[in-house]
C-alpha positions as CSV (number, residue, x, y, z in Angstrom):
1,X,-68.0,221.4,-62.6
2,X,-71.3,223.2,-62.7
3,X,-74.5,221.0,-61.2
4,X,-76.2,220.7,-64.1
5,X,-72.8,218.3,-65.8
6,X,-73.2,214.9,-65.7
7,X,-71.1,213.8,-62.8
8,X,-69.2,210.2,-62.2
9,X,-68.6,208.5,-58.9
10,X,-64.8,209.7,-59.1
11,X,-66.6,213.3,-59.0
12,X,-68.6,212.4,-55.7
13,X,-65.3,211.2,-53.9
14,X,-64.5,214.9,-53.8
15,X,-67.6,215.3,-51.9
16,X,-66.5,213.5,-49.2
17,X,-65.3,215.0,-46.3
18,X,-61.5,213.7,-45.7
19,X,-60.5,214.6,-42.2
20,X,-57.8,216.9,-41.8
21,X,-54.3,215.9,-43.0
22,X,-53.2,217.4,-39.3
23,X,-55.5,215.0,-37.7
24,X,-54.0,212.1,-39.3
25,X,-51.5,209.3,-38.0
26,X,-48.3,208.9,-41.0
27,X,-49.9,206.0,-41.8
28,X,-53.0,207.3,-43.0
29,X,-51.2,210.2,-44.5
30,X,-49.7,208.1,-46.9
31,X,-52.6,205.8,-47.7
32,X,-51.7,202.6,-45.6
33,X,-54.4,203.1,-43.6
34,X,-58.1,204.3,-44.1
35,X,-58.3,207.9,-42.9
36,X,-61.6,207.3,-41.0
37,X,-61.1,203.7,-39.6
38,X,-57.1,202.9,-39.6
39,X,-58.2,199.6,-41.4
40,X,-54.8,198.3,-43.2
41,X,-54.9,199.1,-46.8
42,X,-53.3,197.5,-50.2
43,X,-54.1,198.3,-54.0
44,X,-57.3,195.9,-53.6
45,X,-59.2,197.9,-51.2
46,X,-57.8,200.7,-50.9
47,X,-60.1,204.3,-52.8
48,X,-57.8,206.6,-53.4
49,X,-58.8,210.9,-52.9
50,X,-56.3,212.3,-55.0
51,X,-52.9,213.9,-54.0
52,X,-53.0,217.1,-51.5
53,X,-50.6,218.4,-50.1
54,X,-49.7,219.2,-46.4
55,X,-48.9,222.7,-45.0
56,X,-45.6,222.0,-45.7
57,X,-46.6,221.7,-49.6
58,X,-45.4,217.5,-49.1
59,X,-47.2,215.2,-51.6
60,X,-49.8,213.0,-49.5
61,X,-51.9,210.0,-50.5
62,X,-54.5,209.3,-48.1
63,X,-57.2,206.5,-48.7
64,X,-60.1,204.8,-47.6
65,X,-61.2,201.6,-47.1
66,X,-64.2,200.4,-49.2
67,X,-67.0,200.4,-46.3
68,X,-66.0,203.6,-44.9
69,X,-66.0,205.2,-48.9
70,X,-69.6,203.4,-49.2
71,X,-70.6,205.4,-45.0
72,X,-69.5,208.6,-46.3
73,X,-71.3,208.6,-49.6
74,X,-74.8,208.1,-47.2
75,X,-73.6,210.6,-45.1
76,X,-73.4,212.8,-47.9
77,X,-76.0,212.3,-49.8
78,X,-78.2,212.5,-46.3
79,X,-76.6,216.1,-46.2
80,X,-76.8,216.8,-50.0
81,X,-80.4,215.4,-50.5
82,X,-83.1,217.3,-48.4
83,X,-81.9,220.6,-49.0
84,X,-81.4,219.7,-53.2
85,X,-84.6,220.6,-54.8
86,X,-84.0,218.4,-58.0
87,X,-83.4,215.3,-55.2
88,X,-87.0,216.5,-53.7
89,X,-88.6,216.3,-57.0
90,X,-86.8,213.4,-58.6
91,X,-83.2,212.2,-57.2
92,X,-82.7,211.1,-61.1
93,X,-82.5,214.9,-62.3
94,X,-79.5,215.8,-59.2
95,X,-76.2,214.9,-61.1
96,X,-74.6,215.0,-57.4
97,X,-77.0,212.7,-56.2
98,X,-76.9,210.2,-58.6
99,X,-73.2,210.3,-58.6
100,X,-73.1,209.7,-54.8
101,X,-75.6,206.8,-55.2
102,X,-73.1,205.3,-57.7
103,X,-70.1,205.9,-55.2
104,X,-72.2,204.0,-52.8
105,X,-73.0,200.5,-55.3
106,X,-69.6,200.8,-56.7
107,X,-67.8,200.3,-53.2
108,X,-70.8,198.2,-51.2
């Protein structure tokens, strides 16, 4: 997806930087538990990052918890913004940063 494409909050969750599937306990390889936190997860508040797959090409499904989707948005868009020039000029005109603001009110 090129930066000038309007881009959704299901977009910016591929911005976020999931930890390593090595790094991970089984739990939060397959999406019980948030991958940044280890806070118990069910369909209600659980965000789901897609489907990888380990180096042993094995479907995963990790997740996040709400609050932790909402930290890593920030953290992102702290990264993203300062060095964007269309965020320096006017955050509206930065697809990336207007789809990481939405991440953030969609899972406060």
């Amino acid at each position: 997806m090129s930066d000038t494409a309007n881009k959704t909050p299901a977009d910016a969750i591929r911005l976020l930087t999931i930890p390593t599937l090595s790094g991970l306990l089984p739990g939060q390889v397959r999406g019980a538990l948030c991958v940044w936190c280890e806070t118990i997860l069910d369909t209600a508040t659980a965000v789901a990052f897609g489907e990888p797959r380990d180096e042993h090409g094995i479907l995963t499904f990790p997740r996040g918890c709400r609050a932790c989707v909402h930290q890593q948005a920030y953290l992102t868009l702290l990264d993203h913004a300062p060095t964007c020039e269309p965020c320096v000029d006017d955050p509206d005109a930065c697809p990336t940063g207007v789809a990481l603001r939405a991440l953030m009110r969609e899972y406060r």
